[in-house]
N, C-alpha and C positions, 0 to 999 in steps of 0.2 A: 441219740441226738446228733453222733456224727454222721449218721447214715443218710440221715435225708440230706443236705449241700452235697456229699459226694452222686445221689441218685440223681440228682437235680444235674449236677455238671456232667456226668454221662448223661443223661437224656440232651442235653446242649449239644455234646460232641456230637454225639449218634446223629441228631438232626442238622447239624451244619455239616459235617463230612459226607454225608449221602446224599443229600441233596442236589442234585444237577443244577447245574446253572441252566440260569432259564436260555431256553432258543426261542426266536423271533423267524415264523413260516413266514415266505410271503405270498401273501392273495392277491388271488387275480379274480377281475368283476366280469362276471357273468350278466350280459344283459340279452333278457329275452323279451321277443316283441311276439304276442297273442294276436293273429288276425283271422278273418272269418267268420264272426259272430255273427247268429242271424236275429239277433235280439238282442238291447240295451237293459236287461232282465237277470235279475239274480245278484249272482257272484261267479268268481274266476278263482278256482282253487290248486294253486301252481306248487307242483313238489320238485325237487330236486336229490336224485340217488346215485350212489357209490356203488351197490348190488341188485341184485335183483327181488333178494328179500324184502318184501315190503312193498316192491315199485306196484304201483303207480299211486295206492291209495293210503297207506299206512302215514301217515304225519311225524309218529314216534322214529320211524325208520330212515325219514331223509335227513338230509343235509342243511335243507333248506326248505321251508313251508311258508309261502304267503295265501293269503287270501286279499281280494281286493274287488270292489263294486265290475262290473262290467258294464260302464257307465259311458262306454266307446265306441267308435268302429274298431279300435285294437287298443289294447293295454299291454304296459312294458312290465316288465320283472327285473330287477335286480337285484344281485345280492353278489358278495365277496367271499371265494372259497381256495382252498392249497388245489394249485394246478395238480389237473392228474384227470380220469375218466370219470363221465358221470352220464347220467339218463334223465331227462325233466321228461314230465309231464302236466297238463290243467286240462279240468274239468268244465264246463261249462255249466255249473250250478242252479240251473233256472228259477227254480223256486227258493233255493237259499236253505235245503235241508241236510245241508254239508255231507251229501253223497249222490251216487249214480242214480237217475233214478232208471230203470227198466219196465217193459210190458209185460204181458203172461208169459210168453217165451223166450225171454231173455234179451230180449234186444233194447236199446239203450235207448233213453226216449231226449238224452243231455247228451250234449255235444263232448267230446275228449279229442284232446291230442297230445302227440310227444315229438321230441325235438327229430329230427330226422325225418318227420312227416310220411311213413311209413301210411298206410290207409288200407289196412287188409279187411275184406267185407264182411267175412264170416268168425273171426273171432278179435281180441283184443290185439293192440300191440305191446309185445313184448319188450323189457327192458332191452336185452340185444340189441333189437332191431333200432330203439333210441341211444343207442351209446354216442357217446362226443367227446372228445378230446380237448378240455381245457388246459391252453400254453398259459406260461404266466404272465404272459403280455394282456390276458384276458380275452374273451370273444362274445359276438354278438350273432344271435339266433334267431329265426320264429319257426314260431310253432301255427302251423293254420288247422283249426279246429273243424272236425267234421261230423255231421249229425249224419243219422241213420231214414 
């Protein structure tokens, strides 16, 4: 019977003395502007990454995943993240089947871009190639989207 209050008040200590006090990061807003569209058609699937794992298409692996109508000549993205490097990219979704679509040979038949506007003909662009530098004063970006 004594055993349990004393288990009880070490399990208290243990979890109030290890405990870190909480820290408060600050975020900085990332605002990106999507232009280029050659059709008000689909959706606009906008990720945002820390590595390269994952980029461009993985959802589980960013930072930051919106989806939103492409119901514009350009659509904005924001979202709030701890200043530091990252790589966005979006899809131009046309049918709304939440991926790339391609032809027989591989070529992309939906528009993509990444921030850095890199536009290499023969293969994708690489996270690298879109890396950015978020200060914590926040930045503002677009992305102009290019079909094949």
């Amino acid at each position: 019977m004594w055993r349990f209050p004393r288990i009880v008040g070490f399990l208290i200590l243990v979890t109030c003395s290890t405990g870190a006090a909480p820290t408060s990061q600050t975020l900085a807003r990332l605002t990106v502007k999507v232009t280029d569209l050659r059709s008000h058609k689909g959706q606009l699937i906008f990720g945002v990454f820390d590595q390269a794992n994952g980029f461009p298409t993985e959802s589980g692996k960013s930072k930051n995943w919106q989806i939103k109508k492409a119901d514009a000549d350009s659509v904005t993205f924001e979202c709030e993240l701890p200043a530091g490097v990252y790589g966005a990219s979006v899809l131009h979704d046309e049918n709304a089947n939440g991926r790339m679509d391609k032809n027989m040979v591989g070529v992309p038949e939906e528009g993509y871009g990444v921030t850095n506007n890199p536009k290499p003909k023969f293969r994708a662009a690489t996270y690298k190639e879109s890396t950015f530098t978020l200060p914590p004063e926040g930045a503002s970006l677009t992305i102009s989207v290019q079909y094949f």
